[in-house]
Rosetta silent file (secondary structure, phi, psi, omega in degrees, C-alpha in Angstrom):
SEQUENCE: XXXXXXXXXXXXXXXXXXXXXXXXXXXXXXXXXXXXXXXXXXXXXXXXXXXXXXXXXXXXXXXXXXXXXXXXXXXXXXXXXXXXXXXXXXXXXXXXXXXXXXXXXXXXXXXXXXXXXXXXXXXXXXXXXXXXXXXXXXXXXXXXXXXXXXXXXXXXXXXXXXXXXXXXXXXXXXXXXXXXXXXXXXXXXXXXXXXXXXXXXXXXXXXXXXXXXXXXXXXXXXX
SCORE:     score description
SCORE:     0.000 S_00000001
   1 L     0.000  127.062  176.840    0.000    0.000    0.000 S_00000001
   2 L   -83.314  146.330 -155.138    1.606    3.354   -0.733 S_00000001
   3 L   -69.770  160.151 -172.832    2.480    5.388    1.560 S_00000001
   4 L  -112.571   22.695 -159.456    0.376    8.932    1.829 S_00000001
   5 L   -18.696  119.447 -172.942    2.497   12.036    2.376 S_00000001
   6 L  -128.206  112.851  168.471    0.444   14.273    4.746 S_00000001
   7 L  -114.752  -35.715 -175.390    2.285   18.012    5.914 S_00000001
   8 H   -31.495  -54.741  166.779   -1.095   19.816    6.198 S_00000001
   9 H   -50.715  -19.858  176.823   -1.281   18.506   10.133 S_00000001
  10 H   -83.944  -43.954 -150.164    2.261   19.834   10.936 S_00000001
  11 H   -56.543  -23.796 -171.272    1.197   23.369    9.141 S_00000001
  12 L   -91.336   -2.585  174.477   -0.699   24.331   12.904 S_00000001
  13 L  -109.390   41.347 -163.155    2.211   23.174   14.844 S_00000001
  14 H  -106.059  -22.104  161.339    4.556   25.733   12.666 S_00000001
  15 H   -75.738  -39.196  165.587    4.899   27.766   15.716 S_00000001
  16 H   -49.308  -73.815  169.246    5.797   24.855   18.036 S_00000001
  17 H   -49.080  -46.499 -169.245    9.132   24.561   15.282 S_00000001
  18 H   -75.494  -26.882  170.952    9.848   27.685   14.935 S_00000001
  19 H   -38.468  -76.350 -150.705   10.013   28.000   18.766 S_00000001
  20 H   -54.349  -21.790  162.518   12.431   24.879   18.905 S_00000001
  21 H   -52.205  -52.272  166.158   14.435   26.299   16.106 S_00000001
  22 H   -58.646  -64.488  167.076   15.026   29.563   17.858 S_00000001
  23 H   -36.903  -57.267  173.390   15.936   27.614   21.017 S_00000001
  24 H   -26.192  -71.277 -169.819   18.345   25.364   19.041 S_00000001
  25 H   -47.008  -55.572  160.242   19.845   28.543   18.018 S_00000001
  26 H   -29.934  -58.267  179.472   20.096   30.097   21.413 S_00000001
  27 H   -42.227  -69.911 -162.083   22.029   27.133   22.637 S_00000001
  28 H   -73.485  -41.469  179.705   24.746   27.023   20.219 S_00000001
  29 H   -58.605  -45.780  174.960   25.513   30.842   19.789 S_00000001
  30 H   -72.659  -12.481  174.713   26.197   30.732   24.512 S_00000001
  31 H   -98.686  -11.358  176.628   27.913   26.970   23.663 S_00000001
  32 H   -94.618  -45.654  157.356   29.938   28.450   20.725 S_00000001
  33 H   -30.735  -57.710 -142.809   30.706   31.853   22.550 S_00000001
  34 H  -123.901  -59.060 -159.674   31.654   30.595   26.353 S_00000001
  35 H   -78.398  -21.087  169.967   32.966   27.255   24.961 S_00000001
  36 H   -67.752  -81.090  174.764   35.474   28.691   22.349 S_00000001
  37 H   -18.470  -94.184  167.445   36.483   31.321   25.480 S_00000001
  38 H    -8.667  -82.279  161.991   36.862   28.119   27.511 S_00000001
  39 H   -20.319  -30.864 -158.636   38.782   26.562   24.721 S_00000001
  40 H  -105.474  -25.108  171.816   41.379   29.189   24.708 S_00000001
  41 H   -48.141  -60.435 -137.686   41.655   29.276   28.721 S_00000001
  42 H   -90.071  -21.383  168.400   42.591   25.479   28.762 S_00000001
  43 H   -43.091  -73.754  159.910   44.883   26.006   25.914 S_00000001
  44 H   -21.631  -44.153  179.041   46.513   28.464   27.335 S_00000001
  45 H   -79.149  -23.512 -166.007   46.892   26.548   30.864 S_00000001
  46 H   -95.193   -3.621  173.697   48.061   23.374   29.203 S_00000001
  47 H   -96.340  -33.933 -174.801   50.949   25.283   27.090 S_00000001
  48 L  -125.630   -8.300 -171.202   51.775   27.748   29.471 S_00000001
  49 L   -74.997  171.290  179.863   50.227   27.743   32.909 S_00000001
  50 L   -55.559  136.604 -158.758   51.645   26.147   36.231 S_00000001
  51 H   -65.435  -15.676  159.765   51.871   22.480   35.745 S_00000001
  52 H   -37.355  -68.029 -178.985   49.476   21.922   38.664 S_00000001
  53 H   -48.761  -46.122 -177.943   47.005   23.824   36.080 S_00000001
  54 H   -59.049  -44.369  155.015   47.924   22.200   33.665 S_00000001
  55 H   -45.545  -28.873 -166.086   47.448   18.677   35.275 S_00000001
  56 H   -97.443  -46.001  146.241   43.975   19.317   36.306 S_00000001
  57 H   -29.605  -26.077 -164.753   43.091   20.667   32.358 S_00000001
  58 H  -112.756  -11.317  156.730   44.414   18.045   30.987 S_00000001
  59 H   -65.633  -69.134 -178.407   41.980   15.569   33.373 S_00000001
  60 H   -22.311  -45.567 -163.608   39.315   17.816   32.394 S_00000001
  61 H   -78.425  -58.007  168.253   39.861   17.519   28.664 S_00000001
  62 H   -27.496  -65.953  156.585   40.325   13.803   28.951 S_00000001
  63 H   -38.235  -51.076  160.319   37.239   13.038   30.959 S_00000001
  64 H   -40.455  -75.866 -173.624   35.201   15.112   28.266 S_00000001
  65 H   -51.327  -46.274  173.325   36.644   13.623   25.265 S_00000001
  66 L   -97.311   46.290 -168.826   35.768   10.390   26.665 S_00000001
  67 L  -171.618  179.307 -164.314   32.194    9.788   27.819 S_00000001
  68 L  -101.113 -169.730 -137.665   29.212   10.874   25.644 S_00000001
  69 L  -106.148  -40.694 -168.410   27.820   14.188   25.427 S_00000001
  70 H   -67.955  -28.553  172.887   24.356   12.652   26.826 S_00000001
  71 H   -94.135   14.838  146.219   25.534   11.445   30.134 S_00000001
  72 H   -50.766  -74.035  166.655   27.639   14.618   30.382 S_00000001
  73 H   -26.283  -55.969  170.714   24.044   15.997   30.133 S_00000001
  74 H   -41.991  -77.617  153.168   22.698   13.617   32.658 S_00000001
  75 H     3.347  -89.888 -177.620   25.110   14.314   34.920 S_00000001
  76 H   -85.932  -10.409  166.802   24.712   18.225   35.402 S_00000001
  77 H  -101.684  -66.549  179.935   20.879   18.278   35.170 S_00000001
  78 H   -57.262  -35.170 -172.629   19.985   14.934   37.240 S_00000001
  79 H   -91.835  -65.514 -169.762   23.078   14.577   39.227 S_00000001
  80 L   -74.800    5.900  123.949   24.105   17.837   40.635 S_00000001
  81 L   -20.734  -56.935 -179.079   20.770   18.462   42.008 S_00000001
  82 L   -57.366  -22.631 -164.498   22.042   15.714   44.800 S_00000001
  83 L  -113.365   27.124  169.081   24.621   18.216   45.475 S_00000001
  84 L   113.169  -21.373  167.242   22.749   21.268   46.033 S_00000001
  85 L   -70.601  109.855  176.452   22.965   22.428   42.468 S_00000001
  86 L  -129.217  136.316 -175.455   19.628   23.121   40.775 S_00000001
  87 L  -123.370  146.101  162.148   19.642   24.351   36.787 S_00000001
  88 L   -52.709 -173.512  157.786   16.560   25.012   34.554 S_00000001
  89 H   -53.661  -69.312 -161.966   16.393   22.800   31.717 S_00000001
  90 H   -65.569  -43.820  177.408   17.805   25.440   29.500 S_00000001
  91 H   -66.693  -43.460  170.324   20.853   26.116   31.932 S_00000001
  92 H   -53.260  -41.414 -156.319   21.881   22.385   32.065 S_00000001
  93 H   -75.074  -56.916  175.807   21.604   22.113   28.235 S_00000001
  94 H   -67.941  -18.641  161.275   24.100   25.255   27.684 S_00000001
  95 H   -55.374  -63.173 -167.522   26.567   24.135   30.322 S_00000001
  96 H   -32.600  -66.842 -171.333   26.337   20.923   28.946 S_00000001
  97 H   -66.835  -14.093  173.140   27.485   22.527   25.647 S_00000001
  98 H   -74.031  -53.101 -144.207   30.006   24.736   27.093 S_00000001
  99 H  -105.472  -14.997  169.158   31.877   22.280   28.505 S_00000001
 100 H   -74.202  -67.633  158.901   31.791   19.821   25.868 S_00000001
 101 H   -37.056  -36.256 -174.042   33.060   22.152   23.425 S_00000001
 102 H   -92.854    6.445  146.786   35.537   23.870   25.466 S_00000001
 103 H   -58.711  -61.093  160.727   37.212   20.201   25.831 S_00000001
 104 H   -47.888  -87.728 -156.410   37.525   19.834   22.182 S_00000001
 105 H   -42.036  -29.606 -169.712   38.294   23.384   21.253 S_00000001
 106 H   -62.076  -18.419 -173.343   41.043   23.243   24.305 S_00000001
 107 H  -113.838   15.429  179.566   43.062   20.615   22.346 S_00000001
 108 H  -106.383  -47.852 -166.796   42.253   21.922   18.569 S_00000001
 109 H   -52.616  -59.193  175.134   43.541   25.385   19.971 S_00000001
 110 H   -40.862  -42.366 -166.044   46.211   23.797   21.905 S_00000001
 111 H   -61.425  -55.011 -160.452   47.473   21.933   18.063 S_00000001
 112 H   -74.168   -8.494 -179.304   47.449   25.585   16.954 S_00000001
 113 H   -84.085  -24.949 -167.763   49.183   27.379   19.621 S_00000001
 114 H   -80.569  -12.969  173.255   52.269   24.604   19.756 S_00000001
 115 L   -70.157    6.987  122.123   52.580   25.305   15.612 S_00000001
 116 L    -6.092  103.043 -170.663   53.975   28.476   16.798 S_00000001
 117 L   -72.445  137.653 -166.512   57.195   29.164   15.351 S_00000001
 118 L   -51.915  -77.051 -155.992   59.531   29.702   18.129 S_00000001
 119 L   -31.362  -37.786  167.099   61.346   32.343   16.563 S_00000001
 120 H   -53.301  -16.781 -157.939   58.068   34.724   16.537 S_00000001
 121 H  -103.867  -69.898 -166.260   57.522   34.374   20.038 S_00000001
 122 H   -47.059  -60.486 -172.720   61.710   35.110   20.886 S_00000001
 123 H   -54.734  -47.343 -179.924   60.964   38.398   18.035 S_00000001
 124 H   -53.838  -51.039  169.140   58.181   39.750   20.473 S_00000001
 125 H   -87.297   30.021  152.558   60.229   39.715   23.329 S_00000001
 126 H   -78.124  -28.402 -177.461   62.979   41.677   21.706 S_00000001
 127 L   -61.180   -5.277 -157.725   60.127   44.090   21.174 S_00000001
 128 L    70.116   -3.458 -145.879   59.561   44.530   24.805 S_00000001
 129 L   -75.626  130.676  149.021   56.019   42.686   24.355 S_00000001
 130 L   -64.176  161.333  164.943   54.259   41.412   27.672 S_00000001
 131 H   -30.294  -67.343 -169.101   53.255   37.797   28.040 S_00000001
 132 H   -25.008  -66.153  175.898   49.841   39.009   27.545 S_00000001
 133 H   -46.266  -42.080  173.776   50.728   40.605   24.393 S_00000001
 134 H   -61.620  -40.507 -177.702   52.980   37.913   23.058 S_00000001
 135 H   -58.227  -63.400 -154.090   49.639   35.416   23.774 S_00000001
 136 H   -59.903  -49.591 -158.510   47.654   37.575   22.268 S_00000001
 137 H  -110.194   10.146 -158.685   48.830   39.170   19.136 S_00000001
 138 H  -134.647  -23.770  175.752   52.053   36.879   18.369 S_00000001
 139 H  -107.665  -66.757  173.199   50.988   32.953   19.484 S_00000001
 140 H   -33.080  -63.535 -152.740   47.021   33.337   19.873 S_00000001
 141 H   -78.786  -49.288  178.940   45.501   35.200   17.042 S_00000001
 142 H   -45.463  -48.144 -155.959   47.877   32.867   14.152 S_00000001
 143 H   -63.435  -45.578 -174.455   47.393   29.832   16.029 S_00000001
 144 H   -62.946  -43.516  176.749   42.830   30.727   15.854 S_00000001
 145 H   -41.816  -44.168  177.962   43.964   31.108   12.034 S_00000001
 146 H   -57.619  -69.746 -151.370   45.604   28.002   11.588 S_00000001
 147 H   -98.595   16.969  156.921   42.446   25.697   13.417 S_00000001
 148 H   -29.881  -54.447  151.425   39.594   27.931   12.235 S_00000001
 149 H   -21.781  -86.691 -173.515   38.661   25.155    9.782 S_00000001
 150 H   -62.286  -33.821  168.534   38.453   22.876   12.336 S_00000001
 151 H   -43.383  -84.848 -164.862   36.987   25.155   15.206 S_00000001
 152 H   -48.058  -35.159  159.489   34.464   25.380   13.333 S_00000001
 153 H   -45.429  -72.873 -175.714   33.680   22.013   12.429 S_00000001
 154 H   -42.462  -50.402 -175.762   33.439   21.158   16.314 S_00000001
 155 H   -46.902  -61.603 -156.996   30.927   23.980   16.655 S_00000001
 156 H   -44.895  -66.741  150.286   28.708   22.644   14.095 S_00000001
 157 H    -0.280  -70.014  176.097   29.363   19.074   15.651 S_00000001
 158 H  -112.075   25.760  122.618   28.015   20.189   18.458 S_00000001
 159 H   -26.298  -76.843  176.075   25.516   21.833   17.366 S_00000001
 160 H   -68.107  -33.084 -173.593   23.877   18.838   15.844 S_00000001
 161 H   -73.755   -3.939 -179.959   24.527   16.847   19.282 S_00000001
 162 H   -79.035   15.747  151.006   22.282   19.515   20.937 S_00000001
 163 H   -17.903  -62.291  177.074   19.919   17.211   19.964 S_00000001
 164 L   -68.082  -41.923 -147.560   19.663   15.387   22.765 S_00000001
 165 L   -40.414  -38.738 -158.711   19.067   18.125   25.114 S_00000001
 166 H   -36.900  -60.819 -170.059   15.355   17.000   24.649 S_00000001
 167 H   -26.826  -18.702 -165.940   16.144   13.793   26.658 S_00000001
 168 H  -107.653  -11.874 -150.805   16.071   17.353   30.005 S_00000001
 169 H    60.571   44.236  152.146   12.738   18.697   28.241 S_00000001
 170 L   -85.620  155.596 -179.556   14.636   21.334   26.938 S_00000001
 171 L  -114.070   81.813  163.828   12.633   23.107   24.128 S_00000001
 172 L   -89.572 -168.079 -173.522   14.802   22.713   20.817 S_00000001
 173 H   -58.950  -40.838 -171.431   14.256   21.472   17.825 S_00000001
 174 H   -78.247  -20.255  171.734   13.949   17.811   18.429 S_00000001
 175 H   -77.564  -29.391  175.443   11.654   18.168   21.406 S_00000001
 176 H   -62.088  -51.741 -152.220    9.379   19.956   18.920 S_00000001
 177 H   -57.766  -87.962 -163.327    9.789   17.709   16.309 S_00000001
 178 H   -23.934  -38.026 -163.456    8.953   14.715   19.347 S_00000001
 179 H   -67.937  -58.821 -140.092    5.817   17.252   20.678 S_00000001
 180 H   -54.924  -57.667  173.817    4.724   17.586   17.128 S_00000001
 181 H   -55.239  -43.938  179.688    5.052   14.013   16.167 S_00000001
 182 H   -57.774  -84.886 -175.379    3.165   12.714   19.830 S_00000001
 183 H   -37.455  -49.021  170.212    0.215   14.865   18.370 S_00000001
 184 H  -111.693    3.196  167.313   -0.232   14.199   14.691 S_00000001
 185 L    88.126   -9.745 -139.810    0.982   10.650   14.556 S_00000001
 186 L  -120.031   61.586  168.923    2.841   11.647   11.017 S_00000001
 187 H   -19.969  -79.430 -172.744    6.591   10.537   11.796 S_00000001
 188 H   -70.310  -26.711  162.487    8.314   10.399    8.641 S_00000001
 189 H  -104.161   18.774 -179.199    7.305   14.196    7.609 S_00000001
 190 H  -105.597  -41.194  161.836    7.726   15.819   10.748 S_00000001
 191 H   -95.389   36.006  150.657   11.272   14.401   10.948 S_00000001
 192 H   -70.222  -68.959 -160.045   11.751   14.723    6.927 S_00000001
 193 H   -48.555  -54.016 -138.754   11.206   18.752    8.027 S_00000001
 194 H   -70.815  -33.056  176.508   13.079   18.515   11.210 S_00000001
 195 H   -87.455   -8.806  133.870   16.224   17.023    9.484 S_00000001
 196 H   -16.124  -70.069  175.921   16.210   19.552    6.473 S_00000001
 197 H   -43.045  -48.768  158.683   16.055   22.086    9.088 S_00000001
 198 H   -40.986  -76.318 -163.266   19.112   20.654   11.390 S_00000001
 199 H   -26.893  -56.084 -164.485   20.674   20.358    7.473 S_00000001
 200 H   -63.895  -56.056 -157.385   19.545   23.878    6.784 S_00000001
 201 H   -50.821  -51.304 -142.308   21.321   25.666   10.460 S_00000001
 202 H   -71.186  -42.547 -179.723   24.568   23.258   10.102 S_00000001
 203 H   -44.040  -86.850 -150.806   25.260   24.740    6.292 S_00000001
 204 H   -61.731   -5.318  179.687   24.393   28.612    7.645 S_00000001
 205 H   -75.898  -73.587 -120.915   26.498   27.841   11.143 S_00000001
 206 L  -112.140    5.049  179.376   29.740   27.360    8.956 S_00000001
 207 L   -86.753  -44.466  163.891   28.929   29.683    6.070 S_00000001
 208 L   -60.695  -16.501  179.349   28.617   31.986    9.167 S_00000001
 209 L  -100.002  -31.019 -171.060   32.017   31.135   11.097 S_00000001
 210 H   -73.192  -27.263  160.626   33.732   31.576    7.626 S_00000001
 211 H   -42.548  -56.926 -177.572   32.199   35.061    7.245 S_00000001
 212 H   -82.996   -2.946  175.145   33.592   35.600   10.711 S_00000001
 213 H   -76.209  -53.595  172.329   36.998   33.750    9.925 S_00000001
 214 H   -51.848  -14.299 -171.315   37.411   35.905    6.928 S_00000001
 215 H   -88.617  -42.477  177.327   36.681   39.067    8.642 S_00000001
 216 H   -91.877   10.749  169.451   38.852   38.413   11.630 S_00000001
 217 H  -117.250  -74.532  138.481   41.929   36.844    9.578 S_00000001
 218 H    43.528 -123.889  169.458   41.731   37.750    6.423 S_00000001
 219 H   -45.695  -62.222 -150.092   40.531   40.825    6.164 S_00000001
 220 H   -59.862  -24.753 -166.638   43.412   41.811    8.577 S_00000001
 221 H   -69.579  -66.585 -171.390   45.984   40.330    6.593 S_00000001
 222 H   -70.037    1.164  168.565   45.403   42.381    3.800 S_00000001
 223 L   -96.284    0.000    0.000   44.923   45.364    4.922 S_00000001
């Protein structure tokens, strides 16, 4: 019997999506923001900070890298409740994503800070340059040049893993898609939309970091 494509029943729950879309969206601009920031902290601690710091970053990173994203989730909404910690929905889900990312980015950054030609770093301080400075304008901003590519990648990566958050009742895209589905019965075109949609943000995510790679690399070079 052939199947019966029905979207008319979705068209009144077009509000429900566009919510979860907008959520989505929330998430990932405070987990791409605070977890890049993150990212550049742990970098930073594991190339140059006190090796105490460094040890305890490089658990951190470790720990991350190795356990999924969903009991990461789990974790900080269900677990740290026992210890006195209580987060919204919404607050677990962007931690979640903060901290997940700023594992990864800490060791894509970290690739790009140790390609750092010595001699560049040795030319700053003839210049008088502070640490600060030398991080900043003579190991930092080449080294985000270098892994941009890849930065970017992760975001989008996790991006798509904010997925799960539904599994908290946060309300992104896939808990709409789930409300949506629960309602009209009509699986296969409510997630037909919803993964178009994912499809649609991860292309305009990285179309969007390259916009901002070109502007803040770039651009600079040539002028």
């Amino acid at each position: 019997m052939p199947y019966t494509f029905e979207f008319g029943s979705i068209a009144q729950y077009l509000p429900v999506l566009e919510k979860g879309v907008l959520v989505t969206v929330e998430l990932i601009t405070w987990g791409a923001l605070l977890g890049t920031a993150l990212g550049i902290g742990g970098a930073w601690a594991r190339t140059q900070g006190p090796g105490w710091l460094r040890g305890a970053v490089s658990c951190y990173v470790e720990l991350i890298r190795n356990t999924p994203f969903l009991v990461q989730l789990f974790f900080i909404f269900f677990g740290l409740p026992s210890a006195g910690v209580r987060l919204t929905e919404m607050q677990a889900a962007t931690l979640a994503m903060v901290i997940n990312l700023g594992a990864y980015s800490t060791e894509i950054i970290r690739a790009g800070i140790e390609a750092t030609p010595r001699g560049q770093i040795e030319a700053g301080k003839s210049l008088a340059m502070t640490r600060l400075q030398i991080f900043r304008h003579v190991i930092l901003m080449p080294a985000l040049r270098r892994i941009w590519p890849a930065l970017s990648s992760q975001i989008v990566i996790v991006m798509l893993g904010s997925a799960v958050c539904s599994q908290i009742a946060a309300e992104d895209l896939s808990f709409a898609a789930n409300f949506i589905q629960s309602r009209t019965f009509r699986a296969f075109e409510i997630y037909l939309l919803t993964t178009l949609i994912y499809l649609l943000l991860a292309v305009v995510l990285r179309q969007l970091l390259g916009i901002l790679g070109w502007w803040m690399f770039a651009r600079r070079v040539r002028q």
